[in-house]
N, C-alpha and C positions, 0 to 999 in steps of 0.2 A: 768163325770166332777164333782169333788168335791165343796163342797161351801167356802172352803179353795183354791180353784183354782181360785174360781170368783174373791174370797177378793184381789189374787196373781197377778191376770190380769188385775181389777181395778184400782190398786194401779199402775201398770206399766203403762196404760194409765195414769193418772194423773199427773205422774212423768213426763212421755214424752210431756205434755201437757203443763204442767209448765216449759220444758224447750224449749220449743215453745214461752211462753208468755216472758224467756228471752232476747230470742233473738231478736225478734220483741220492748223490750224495751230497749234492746243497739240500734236497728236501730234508732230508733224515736230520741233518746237521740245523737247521732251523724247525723243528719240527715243535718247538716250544720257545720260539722266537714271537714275540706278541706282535699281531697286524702281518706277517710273515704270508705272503700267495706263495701257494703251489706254483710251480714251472713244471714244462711237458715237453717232449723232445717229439717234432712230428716230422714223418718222411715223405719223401716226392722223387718219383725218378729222374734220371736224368738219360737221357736215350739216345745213343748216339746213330749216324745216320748210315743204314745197311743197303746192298740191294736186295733184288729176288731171290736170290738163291743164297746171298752172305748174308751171315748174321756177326752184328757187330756188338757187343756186352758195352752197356753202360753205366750208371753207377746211381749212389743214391744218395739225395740231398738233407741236409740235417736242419731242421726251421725251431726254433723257440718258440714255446709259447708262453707269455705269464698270466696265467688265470685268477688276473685283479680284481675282476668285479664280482667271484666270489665273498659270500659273507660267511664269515668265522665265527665259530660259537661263543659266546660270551660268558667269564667268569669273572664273579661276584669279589671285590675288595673293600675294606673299610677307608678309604683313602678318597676324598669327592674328587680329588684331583685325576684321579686314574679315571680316562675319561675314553668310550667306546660307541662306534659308529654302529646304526643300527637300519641299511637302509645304503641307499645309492647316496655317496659321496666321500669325500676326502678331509681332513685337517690340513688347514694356510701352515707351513711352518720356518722358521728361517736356520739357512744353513752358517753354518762359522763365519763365509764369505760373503753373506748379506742375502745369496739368492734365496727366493720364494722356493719353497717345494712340496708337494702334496705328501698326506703319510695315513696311514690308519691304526697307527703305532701312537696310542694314546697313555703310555705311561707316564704320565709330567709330575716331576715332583720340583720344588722353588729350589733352585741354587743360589750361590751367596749374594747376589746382587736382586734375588726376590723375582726371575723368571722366572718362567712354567717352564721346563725344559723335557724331553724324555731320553728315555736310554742311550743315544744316540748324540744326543747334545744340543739338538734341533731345538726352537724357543717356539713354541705355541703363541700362535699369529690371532691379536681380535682387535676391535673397534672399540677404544674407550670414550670416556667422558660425554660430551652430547653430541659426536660425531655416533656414538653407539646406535643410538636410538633413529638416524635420520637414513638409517639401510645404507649396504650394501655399493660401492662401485663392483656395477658384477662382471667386467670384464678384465678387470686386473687387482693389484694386489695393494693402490694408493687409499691412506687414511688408514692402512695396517700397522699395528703396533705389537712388541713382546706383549704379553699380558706380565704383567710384574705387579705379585701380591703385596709386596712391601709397602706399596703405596695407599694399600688400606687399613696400614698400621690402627692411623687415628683418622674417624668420621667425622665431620660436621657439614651436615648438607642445608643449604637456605633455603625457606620456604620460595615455594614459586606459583600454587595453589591450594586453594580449599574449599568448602562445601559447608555453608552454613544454609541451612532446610529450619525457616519459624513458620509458623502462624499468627500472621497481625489481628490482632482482634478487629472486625469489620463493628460491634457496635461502643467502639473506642468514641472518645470527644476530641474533634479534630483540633489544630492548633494553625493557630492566625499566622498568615506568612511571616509574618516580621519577627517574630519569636523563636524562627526554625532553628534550630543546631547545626548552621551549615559557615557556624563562623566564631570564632574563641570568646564571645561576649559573656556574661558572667547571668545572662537575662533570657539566654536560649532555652526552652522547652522542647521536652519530647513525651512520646508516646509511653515505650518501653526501652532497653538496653540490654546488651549481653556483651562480653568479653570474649576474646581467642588468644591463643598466645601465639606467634609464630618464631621464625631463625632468621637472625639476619646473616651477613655472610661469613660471619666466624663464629657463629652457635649460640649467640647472646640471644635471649629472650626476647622479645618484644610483644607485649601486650597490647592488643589490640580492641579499643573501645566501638560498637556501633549501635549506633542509636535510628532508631523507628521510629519516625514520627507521622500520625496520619494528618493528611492533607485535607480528609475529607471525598468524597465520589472517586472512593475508589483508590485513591492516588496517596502515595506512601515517599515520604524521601527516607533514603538512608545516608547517613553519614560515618565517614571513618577518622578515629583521630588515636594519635600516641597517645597511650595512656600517662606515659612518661612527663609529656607537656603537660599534663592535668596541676593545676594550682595545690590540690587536692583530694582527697582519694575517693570521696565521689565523684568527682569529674571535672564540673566546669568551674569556673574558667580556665581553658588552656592555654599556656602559655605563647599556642601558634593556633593556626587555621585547621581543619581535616585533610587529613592525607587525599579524601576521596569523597564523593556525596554523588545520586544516584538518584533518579526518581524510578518509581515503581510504579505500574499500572495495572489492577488486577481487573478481571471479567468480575463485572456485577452477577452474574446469574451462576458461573460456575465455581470462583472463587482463587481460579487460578493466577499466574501471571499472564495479562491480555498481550498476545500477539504485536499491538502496537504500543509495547513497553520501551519505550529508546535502548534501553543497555541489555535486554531481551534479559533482564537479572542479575546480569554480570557487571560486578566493578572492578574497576582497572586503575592501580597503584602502584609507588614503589616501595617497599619495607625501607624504613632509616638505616641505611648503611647496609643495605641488603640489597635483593633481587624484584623484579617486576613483579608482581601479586595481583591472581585472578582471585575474587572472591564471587563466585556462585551460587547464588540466589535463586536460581531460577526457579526450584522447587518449592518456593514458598507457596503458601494459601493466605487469603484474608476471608474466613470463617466465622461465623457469632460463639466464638468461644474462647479465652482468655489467652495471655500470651504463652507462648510454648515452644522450647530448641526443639524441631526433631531431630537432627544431625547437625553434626561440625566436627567436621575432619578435616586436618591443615596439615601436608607434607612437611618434611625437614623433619632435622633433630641436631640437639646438642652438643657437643665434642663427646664421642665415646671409642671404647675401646672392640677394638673385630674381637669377636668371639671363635667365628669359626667362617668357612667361605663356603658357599650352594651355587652350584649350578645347574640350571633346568635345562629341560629338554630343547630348548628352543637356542640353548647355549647362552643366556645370559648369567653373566659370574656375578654373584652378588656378595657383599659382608653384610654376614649375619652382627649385628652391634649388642654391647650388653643390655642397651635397653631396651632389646626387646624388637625392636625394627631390624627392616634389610634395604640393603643402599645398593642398586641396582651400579658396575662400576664398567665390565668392558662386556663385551660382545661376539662370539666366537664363530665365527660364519663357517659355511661348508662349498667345498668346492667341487662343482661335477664336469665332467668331461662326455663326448661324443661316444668315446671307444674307448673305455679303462685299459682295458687287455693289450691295447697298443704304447701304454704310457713308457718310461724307459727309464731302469731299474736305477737306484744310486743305492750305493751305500750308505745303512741306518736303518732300512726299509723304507724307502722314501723314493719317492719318483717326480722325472721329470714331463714336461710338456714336449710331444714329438709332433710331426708334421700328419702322423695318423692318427693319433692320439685326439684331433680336435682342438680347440682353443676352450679354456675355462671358465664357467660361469660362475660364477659366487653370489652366494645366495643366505637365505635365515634357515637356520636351520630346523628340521620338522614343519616346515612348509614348502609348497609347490613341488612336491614329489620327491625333495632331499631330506638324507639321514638322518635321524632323532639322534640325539647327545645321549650318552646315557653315562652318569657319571658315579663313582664309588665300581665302574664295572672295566674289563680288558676285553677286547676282542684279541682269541686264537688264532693260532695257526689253523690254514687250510689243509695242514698234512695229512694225511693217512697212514699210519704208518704201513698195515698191514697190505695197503696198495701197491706203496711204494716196494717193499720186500717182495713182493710179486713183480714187478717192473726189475727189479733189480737181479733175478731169477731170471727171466724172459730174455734180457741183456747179456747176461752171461753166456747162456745158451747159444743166443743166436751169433757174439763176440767169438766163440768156441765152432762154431759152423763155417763161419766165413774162412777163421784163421786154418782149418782144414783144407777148406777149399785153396785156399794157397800154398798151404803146404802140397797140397796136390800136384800143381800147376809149377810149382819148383822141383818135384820128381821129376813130371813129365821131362823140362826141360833140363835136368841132369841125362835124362835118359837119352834125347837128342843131342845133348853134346860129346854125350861117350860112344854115340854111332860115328864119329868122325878120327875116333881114336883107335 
């Protein structure tokens, strides 16, 4: 072993020692930086090649680690918007320059143009409008949108289904074909009647008449008409035809809708100046006992104003409305990778996709084995502190050992150059 070797191995500890003490001074220094992993400084020799009887000094190598797929303890804020990972996976987020970037740095509060943004600047990445609901492209980041709250200033969403549940009275008096209400005549007969209101596609009301007429064995037409066309505010004559008409076929023996009902219940319309309209029937009974709603529930609602905004666990952002309803609006998927720990760090807290790292899946989130949303909460830092002061001790130490060792090995070699003198 030369003293040119010592000088060569002292100096590589010291190196590795001081990039020890950096690492341990990004920790401290983010140690209350939200979504913030621990890093770890790991060593590996490097050995260089001796004979038999020579020994050659080698040195020692300095490896990073970022320990991403650590989870951070979660702390409680009044803010729905402060939003934390609870579980394997990432936040889509986009950076200044448009690129996709993963974060677990859920601080988002609206900036002036009504993004979600967080600390960093990054705009919180989801799936709006009826792209939300139709999942995931899980292998990249197309159909991602900023979520921007501004846009649910003011609500009015069009009915697009409903659920009307009667019972036709089975010992009704049937009505002669030609009479049926399945046409604006002023001579149509029916059974019973009941009203809905629904939305058309700017929040206007529209009241919706149907009428139940028995056929007889079983057999039930329904029809649907504008109440608006009505002559008159009991009904008929309307000014036009039914929006929709329906036959019904119930089981004689158990009262249900029979199996071989054509519309299996369901009628299919389009609201006036609205959207396609399923109405659901199929819960109906024809029973020996009087007519009677059990249910009717019709989606949509009126122009109203956001009260306040909910997001579940599953990451859907909704507006909560003054009246009382919630308007399901974007979508906030979760993205998971092969190896977290290999991802590669950026500035903000935020990471990129590396070539170890895996390619990203995106997913719903709190299903198939990815993180639950948890919002009004922050995930912590992974620090330690009293670890890290301990590392940072050990470092010294051993930065303090090496550097003796060199100083050693530059005596020595003072001491051989003044044997020549």
């Amino acid at each position: 072993m030369s003293l040119f070797g010592v000088l060569r191995t002292s100096v590589s500890g010291m190196n590795a020692q001081a990039t020890r003490l950096s690492s341990v001074s990004n920790n401290i220094a983010n140690s209350n930086t939200v979504g913030y992993k621990e890093s770890s400084i790991e060593f590996s020799t490097l050995v260089l090649s001796s004979g038999a009887s020579d020994y050659a000094s080698g040195a020692v190598n300095s490896h990073a680690h970022n320990q991403i797929s650590d989870q951070g303890a979660l702390s409680y804020t009044s803010s729905p918007t402060d939003l934390a990972l609870q579980g394997d996976g990432f936040f889509l987020v986009q950076g200044p320059g448009g690129q996709t970037l993963l974060t677990r740095a859920g601080s988002f509060v609206k900036d002036g143009a009504g993004d979600l943004v967080n600390a960093a600047g990054y705009k919180l990445l989801g799936y709006s409008g009826t792209s939300a609901g139709a999942g995931p492209v899980v292998n990249g980041p197309a159909g991602l949108v900023p979520v921007n709250l501004t846009s649910l200033s003011l609500q009015a969403t069009p009915s697009t289904s409903g659920v009307l549940t009667v019972n036709m009275p089975s010992n009704s008096t049937a009505v002669a074909a030609a009479n049926l209400p399945s046409t604006n005549s002023a001579s149509s007969t029916y059974t019973d009647k009941s009203s809905v209101v629904t939305y058309d596609n700017l929040g206007n009301q529209v009241t919706l008449d149907v009428y139940s007429t028995n056929m007889g064995g079983g057999q039930w037409e329904v029809s649907v008409f504008d109440q608006s066309k009505a002559a008159t505010t009991g009904g008929f004559p309307y000014s036009s035809g039914p929006l929709s008409k329906a036959a019904l076929t119930f089981d004689q023996t158990t009262g249900k809708i029979s199996s071989t009902s054509a519309s299996n219940g369901k009628i299919n319309f389009t609201i006036p100046n609205g959207s396609a309209f399923t109405l659901d029937m199929s819960q109906s009974t024809q029973l020996a006992t009087g007519y009677s709603v059990v249910t009717a529930n019709v989606n949509g609602n009126a122009p109203a104003a956001v009260t306040s905004v909910q997001i579940a666990s599953d990451g859907t952002v909704s507006a909560a409305l003054g009246n009382g309803s919630t308007v399901p609006a974007f979508q906030i998927p979760v993205a998971r990778v092969v190896s977290p720990d290999n991802l590669i760090p950026v500035s903000g807290t935020a990471f990129q996709l590396s070539q170890d790292s895996g390619a990203m899946v995106i997913g719903k989130a709190n299903q198939d084995g990815n993180a639950t949303i948890v919002s009004s909460a922050l995930e912590g830092s992974t620090v330690d502190l009293g670890s890290q002061l301990t590392e940072m001790i050990q470092a010294q130490s051993s930065y303090t050992a090496n550097s003796k060792v060199f100083q050693s090995g530059t005596d020595l070699l003072t001491v051989l150059n003044n044997l020549h003198t």
